[in-house]
N, C-alpha and C positions, 0 to 999 in steps of 0.2 A: 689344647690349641690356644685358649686364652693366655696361661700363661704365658705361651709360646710370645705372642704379639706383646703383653704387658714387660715381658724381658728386653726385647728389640725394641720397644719403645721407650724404656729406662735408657738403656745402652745408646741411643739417639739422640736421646735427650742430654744424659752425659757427657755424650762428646759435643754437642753442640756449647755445653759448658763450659767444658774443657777448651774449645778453641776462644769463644772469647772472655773465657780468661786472660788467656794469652795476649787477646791483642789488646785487652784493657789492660794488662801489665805494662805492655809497649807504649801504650797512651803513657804512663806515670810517667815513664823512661822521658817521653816527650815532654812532657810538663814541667818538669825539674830541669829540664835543662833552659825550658822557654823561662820559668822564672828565676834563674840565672842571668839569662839576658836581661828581662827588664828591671832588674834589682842593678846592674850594673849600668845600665842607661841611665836611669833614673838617679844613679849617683854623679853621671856626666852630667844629669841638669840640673841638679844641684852645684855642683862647682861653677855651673856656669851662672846659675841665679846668681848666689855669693859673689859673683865679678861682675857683674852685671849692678850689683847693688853698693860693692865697693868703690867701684869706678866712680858710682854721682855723690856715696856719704860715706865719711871717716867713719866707720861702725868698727866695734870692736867685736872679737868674736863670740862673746855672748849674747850681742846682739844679732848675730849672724844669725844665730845657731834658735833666740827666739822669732827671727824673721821666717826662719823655716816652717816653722812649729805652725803656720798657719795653712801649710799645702798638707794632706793628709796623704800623697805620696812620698814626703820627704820622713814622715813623722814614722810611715811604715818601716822605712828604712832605719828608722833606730834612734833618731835623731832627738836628742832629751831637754830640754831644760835643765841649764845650768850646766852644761858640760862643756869644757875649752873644747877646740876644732879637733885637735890630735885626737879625742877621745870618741870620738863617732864610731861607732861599729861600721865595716866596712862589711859586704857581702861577701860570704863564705866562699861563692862559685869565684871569685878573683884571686885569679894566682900570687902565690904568694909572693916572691919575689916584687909584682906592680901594689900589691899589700903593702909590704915594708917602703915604694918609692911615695906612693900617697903621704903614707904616716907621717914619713921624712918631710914632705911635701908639706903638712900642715901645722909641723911643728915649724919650720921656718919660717910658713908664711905670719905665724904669730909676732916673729922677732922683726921683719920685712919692713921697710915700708910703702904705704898705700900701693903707686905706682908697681913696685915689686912684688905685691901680695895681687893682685892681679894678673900681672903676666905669670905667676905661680899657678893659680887657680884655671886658669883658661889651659897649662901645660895639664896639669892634672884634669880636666873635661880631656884635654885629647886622647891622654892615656886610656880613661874610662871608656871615651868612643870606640875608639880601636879593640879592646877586649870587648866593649859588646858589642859593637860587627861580628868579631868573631864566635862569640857563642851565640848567636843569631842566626849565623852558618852552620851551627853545629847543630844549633832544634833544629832549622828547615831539612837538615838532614835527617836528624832523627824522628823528624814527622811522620817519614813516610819507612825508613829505615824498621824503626823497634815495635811499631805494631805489626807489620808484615812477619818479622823474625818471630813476634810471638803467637801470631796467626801459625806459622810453619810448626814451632815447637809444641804447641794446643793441637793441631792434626795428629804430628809423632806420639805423641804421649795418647792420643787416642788410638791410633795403629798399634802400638804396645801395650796396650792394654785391654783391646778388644778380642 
């Protein structure tokens, strides 16, 4: 009879694992997608510091790029000493295509002048806006979305295996 209860108590305990497993899995699912987003914002408020800063002083962009170095969300973002604008890692979660218009975007605004390297910079902040809107739409979705689905799949795999 002990047994009996010590097996049905394992097997409870089990599936109680097993499901939030699953919805801790779903959690990651959300998290990677939310730091997607703010790795992508946070690149739109950078380009926008940068025009913001080029607008009042002639900087060149290694002095852009040491003006950054003093915000610790710019620096998360990849941001180095001593590297020209083009050379900033961009965030992985940004589709490639708005990748390659950035790149372009800051190699020209290198050759640009002032006036030009600004209305450059504020384009590329809107690009940035725009994609993270939309992956801001895609966690809020998969907030409630991938931990639910992996609460569902944590149950099955306890039904199948019970």
């Amino acid at each position: 009879m002990d047994g009996l209860i010590l097996k049905i108590g394992l097997r409870i305990l089990g599936s109680l694992l097993m499901i939030f497993a699953g919805i801790g899995g779903g959690q990651v699912v959300y998290f990677m997608q939310r730091t997607g987003w703010i790795q992508i914002d946070t690149l739109a408020q950078l380009f926008q510091y940068w025009e913001t800063l080029l607008r009042y002083q002639a900087l060149t962009d290694y002095e852009l790029v040491h003006r950054a170095m003093m915000y610790p969300e710019f620096v998360a973002l990849g941001v180095q000493e001593g590297n020209p604008l083009e050379e900033i890692p961009l965030p992985h979660t940004l589709p490639s295509p708005l990748a390659a218009e950035i790149h372009q975007g800051l190699k020209r605004m290198a050759l640009e002048p002032r006036k030009a390297a600004c209305s450059t910079l504020q384009r590329l902040a809107k690009i940035c806006e725009r994609a993270a809107e939309e992956k801001r739409q895609r966690a809020e979705s998969a907030r409630t979305f991938w931990p639910r689905l992996g609460g569902c799949l944590g149950v099955l795999v306890v039904i199948l295996l019970w």
